[in-house]
Residue, then its C-alpha position, 0 to 999 in steps of 0.5 A: x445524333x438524331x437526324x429525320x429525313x428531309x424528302x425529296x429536294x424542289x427546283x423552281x426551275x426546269x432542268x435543261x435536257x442534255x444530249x444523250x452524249x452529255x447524259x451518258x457523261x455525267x453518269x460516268x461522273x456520277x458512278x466515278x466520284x460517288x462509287x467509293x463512298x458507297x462502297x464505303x458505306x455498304x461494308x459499314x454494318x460488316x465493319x460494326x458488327x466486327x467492331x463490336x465483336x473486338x469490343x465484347x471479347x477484348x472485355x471478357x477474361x474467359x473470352x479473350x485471346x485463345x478461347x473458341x469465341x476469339x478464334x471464330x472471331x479471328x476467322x471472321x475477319x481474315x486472321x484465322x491462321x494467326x489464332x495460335x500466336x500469343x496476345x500481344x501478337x494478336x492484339x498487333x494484327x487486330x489493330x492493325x486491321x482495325x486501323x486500315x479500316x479507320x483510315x479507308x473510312x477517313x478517305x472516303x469522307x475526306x477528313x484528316x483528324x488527330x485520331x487518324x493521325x494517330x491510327x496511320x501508326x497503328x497501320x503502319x505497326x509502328x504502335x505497340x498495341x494492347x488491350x487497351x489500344x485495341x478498344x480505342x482504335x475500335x471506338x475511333x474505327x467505329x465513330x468513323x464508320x458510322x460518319x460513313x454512312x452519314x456522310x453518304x446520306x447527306x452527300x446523296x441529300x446535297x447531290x439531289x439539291x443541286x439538280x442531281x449535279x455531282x459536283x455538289x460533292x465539292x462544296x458537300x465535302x469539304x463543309x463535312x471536313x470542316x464540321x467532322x469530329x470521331x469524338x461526336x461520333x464516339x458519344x453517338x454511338x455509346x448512347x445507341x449502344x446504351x452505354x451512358x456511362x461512356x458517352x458522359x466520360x468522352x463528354x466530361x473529358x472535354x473542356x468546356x470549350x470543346x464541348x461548345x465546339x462539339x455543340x455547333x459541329x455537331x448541329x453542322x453535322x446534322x443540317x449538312x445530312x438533312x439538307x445537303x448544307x450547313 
């Protein structure tokens, strides 16, 4: 999704001047709604590059689970202690931090998809997990952490459209809710990596319904980022 940077929004009318106690309040506003948003999208390059790193040694068969690349990878994201155990084993707490990510990015965009639904079980451990549903639970972990960043750029654009008013988030979100889809965001990301050949199976493995469903999410998407609206 290529998106380009609207600049800065412009008001015809003069903002009033509040009282320093209504400033002060409204920055507190400000700092409480959007804090975990941009928490959020601060860990995104940390959460892509270990997502990559799960996607590259899951597919080696000289680099997988036991081998000193898997390990220091292990040690990357907290589960050095865990490197003894067999694959099956690992391949459970991987995906299991892998889906406690996916669904703290969820949170802070607000959306409920199939795919989340479907990572809450892998966090809960209630998935039996293997290489397969590891990569799988990476890509959707990856779709969403991009949205992330995404949806804190059009949420900050949507915000400075309005004044600077943070209650634009509101009307920002639930838009983003109703548009955002980790399928647009799986394609994304493959045609960023090169990967053609995944990007077409995602895009052909969808009706043709769907891919015009896809369509105008995604042109959603991208009025919604550049402009703060659909």
């Amino acid at each position: 999704m290529t998106t380009t940077n609207p600049g800065p929004a412009i008001t015809s009318n003069p903002e009033p001047v509040m009282s320093t106690g209504n400033v002060q309040k409204q920055a507190i506003l400000q700092t409480v709604s959007l804090t975990p948003v941009n928490a959020a999208a601060q860990q995104v390059p940390t959460q892509r590059y270990n997502n990559a790193q799960i996607m590259q040694l899951s597919n080696s068969a000289t680099e997988g689970p036991g081998s000193a690349q898997w390990n220091k990878m292990l040690g990357t994201i907290g589960l050095a202690n865990h490197s003894a155990e067999d694959a099956a084993s690992q391949y459970q707490l991987i995906g299991h931090y892998v889906a406690l990510q996916a669904q703290n990015n969820a949170a802070a965009m607000g959306v409920h998809t199939d795919a989340g639904q479907a990572l809450s079980s892998m966090a809960t451990g209630n998935t039996e997990m293997n290489r397969t549903a590891l990569q799988e639970a990476t890509r959707t972990n990856d779709a969403l952490a991009t949205g992330v960043q995404d949806f804190n750029q059009g949420l900050e654009t949507a915000i400075k459209a309005n004044g600077g008013d943070v209650r634009a988030k509101r009307d920002f979100q639930n838009q983003w809710a109703q548009n955002f889809d980790p399928t647009i965001y799986k394609i994304k990301n493959a045609l960023q990596a090169g990967d053609q050949q995944q990007a077409s199976s995602i895009w052909n493995g969808l009706s043709t319904s769907q891919q015009q469903q896809m369509r105008t999410k995604q042109q959603n998407l991208i009025n919604l980022i550049n402009n703060g609206h659909q």
